[in-house]
N, C-alpha and C positions, 0 to 999 in steps of 0.2 A: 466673697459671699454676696449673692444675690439680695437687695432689698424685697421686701412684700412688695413691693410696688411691681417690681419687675418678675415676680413668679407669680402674680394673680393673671390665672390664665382665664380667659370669657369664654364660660362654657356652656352649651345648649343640654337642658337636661336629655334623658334619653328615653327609653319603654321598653320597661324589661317587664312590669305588670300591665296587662290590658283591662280594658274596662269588663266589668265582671269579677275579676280576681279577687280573692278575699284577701284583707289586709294581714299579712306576716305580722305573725304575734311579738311582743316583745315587754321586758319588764327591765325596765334601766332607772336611776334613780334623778329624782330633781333637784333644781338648787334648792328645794324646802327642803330637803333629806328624805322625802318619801319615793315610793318604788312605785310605779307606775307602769299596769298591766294592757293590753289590748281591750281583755277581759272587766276591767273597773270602768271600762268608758260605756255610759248608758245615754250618749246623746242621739236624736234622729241622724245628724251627720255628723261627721269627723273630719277637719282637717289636719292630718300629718306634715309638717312641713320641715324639710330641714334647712337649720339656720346656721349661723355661726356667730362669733365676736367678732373680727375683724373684717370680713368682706363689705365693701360700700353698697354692693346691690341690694344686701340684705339690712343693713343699716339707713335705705334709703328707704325700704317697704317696710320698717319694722315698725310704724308706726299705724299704718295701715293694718298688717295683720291686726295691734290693741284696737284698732276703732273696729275692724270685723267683730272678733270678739264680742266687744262691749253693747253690737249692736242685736246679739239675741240669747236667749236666755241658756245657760248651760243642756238644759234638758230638749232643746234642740240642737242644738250648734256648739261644739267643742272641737279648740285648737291646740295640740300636743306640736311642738317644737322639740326638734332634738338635734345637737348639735354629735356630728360623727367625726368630724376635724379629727386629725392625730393631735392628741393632748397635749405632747411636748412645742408644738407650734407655736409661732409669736402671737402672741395675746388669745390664745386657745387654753384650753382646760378647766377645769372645775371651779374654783376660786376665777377666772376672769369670767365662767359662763355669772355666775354668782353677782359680780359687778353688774354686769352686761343687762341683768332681768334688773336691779333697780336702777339704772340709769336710766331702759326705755319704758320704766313701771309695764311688765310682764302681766296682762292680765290671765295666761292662761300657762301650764305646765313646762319648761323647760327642761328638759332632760339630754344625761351625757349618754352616750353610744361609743365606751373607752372602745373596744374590740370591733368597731367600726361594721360588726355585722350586720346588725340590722340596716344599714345605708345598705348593705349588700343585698340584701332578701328582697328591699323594695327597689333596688336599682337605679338608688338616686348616686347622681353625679354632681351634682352641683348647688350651690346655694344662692338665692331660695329655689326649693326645689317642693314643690307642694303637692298633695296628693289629696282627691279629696272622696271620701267613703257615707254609701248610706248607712241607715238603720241596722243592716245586714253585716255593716263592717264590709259591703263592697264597692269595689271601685268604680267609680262614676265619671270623673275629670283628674288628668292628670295632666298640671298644666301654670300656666300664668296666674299670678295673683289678682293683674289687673293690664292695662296697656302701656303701663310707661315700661319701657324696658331698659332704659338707660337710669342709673342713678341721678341724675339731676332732672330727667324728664318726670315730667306732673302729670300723673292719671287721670282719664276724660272718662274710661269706661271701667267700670267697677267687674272685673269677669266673673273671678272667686263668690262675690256678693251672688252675684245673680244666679250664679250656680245653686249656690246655699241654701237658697231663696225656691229655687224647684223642687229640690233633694226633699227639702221641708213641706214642699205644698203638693206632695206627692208626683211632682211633674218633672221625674230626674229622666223622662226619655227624652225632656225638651231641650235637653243639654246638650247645643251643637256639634261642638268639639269634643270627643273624651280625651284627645291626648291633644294640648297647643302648648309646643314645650316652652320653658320656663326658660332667662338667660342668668345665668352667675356667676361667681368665681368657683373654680373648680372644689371638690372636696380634698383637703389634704391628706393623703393615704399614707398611713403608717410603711413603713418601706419594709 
């Protein structure tokens, strides 16, 4: 049997939504036990992003995402995480997503995606895999959090921030990039 080590494959997210697209609806539950809708997010933007428990890329930005977060007020800026992993996976599923949000104090929704559909709808491949939507619930950047791409590399340029930061001051056409793909470990897909 293969270690994690040696099946975390380093994957470039992909674009199956372009920028425009309205975000795919979805109501999956969080580790708080409530159900979380497309539809209940009232912020100017929305970051999507999927994560998981055990991949180092996203254990390496996960603290990044909480300082995003923590740096504007819900009624702008809200970050739904959802993890699509196959459940059955080493250190995957509901009880380790559970661990996982107080270990890196989660400041913002964690949710499971057991039927890994909605990874499907949005066309994420990999974690972290972030997507980020206006007011409209449409897509704007789908793309990097920031420039370290490596786990042990330290971020100089904040991408996601500055994104955020347009979306919000109504200047989301000044957003270079709509697509600068994300790198991760792959999504585990249920077989």
């Amino acid at each position: 049997m293969l270690s994690n080590k040696e099946i975390m494959v380093k994957t470039q997210s992909a674009q199956k939504l372009v920028s425009g697209s309205p975000a795919p609806n979805f109501s999956l539950r969080g580790v708080d036990d409530k159900i979380y809708s497309l539809k209940d997010i009232k912020s100017k933007s929305l970051l999507i992003v999927f994560i998981c428990n055990h991949c180092p890329y996203v254990k390496a930005r996960i603290s990044d995402l909480v300082s995003l977060q923590s740096k504007f007020d819900n009624s702008d800026f809200q970050i739904i995480g959802i993890n699509s992993n196959d459940p059955n996976y080493e250190g995957e599923g509901f009880d380790n997503m559970v661990k996982f949000a107080k270990e890196y104090s989660l400041n913002f929704p964690y949710l499971i995606d057991e039927t890994q559909s909605v990874a499907k709808d949005y066309g994420a491949v990999c974690t972290p895999d972030p997507f980020l939507f206006d007011e409209s619930k449409n897509l704007v950047y789908h793309g990097k959090i920031n420039d370290a791409l490596e786990p042990n590399a330290v971020p100089t340029i904040n991408i996601m921030e500055e994104n955020v930061r347009k979306v919000i001051g109504g200047k989301k056409n000044e957003i270079q990039k709509d697509f600068d793909p994300s790198i991760g470990c792959s999504i585990k897909w249920i077989n």
